[in-house]
N, C-alpha and C positions, 0 to 999 in steps of 0.2 A: 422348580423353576419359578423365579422370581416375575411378574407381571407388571409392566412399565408401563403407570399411564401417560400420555401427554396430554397437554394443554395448545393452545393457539400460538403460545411464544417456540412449544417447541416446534412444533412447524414452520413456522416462520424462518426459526435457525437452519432445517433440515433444506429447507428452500433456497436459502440463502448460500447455503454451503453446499449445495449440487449445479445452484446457479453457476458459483464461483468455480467450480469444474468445467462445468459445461462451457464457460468463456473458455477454458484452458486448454479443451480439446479443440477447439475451432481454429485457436491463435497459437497452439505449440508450446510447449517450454523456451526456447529459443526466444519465439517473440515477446512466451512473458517475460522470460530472464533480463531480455536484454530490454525492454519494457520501464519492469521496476528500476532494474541498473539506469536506465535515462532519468525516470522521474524522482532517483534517490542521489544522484548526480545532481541535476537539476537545483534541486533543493537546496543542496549544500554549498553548489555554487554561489548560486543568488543571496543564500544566506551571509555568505562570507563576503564578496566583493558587490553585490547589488548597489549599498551605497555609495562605493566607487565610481560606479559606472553611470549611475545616477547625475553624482555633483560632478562628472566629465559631460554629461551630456549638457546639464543646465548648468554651466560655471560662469555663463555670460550674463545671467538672468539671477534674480532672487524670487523664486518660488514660496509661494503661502497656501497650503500648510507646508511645513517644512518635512510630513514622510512622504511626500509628492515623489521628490526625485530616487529616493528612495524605493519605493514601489513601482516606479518605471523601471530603473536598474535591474531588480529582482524580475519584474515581468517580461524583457527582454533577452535577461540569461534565461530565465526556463524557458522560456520559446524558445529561443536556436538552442541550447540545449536538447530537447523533443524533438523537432527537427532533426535535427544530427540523429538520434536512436532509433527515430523511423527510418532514415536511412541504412542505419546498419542494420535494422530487425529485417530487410527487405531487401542485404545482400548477404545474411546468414542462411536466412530463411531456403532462398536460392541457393546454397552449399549444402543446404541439410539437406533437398529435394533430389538436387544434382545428385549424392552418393546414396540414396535410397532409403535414410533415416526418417520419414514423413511419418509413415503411423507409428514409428516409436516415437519421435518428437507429439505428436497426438496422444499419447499413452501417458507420456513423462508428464505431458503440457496439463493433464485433468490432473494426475496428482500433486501437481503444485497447484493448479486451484483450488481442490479440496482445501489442503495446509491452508492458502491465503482465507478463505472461507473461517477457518476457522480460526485464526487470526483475527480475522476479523471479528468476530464473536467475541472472543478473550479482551481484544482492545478496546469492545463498545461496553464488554461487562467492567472493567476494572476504569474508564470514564468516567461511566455512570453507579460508579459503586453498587451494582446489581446484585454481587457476592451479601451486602447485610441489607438487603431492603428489605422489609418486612410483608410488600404489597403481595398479595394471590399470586400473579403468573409467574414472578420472578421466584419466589416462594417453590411453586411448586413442579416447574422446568424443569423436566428430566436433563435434558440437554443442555444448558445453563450450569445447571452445577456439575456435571461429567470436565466441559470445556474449561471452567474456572480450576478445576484442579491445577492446570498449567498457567494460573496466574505467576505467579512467581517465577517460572521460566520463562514469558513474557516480558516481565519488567526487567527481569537482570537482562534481558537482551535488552531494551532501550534504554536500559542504563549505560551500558555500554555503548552504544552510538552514540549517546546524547553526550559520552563526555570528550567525545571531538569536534560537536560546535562549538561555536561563539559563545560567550557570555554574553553579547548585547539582546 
């Protein structure tokens, strides 16, 4: 049997990624689902029409700098955007309760924040290009280099999201 040291980073990620559980048991799958589905919504909206709604708000006016109205657009649609999915996470939530699914939505809800946990790991390694850093912890991260295996499955997933935004 092989004996795995760690280091500080890999606790760090172990922490990280039970945190990220740990939110998922408290708030369900449900409300994470419908959660990220807001905040990935959100995004895409504001991304897309922000501008819009921006030079509709201020079309009477000339604003300086000019991403002014631009970043009110975008921060108005993700707000009633979230708004709106707090709404709906908080009459799902009451339908899961009602028919008696609560600790399986608590069971589902920590294994999707595990995934997100480490997700997130993958995302901050391939950022920060931490796969060829040459420094000690990243170097020597048991946990670091297990997660980056799935780099590549990673990226081909947001490469595919990414090629239904905008170009701007």
């Amino acid at each position: 049997m092989k004996i795995v040291s760690v280091n500080y980073l890999d606790v760090l990620i172990v922490v990280l990624v039970l945190f990220s559980g740990s939110i998922g048991i408290f708030r369900g799958l449900v409300r994470e689902l419908v959660s990220t589905a807001a905040w990935i919504i959100a995004a895409i909206i504001g991304i897309t029409h922000g501008e819009q709604l921006g030079n509709l708000i201020f079309s009477a006016q000339t604003i300086e700098p000019s991403w002014v109205p631009r970043a009110v657009g975008v921060s108005i649609i993700f707000v009633v955007v979230l708004v709106i999915g707090v709404f709906a996470q908080r009459l799902l939530r009451k339908g899961v309760k009602l028919v008696g699914l609560g600790g399986l939505d608590r069971v589902l809800g920590c294994g999707f924040g595990l995934i997100r946990g480490i997700f997130i790991v993958i995302a901050v390694g391939i950022i920060f290009n931490l796969r060829t850093s040459l420094e000690s912890p990243w170097v020597d991260s048991y946990f670091l280099h297990f997660f980056m295996k799935f780099e590549t499955f990673v990226q081909d997933i947001f490469s595919y999201f990414s090629a239904y935004l905008p170009d701007s």
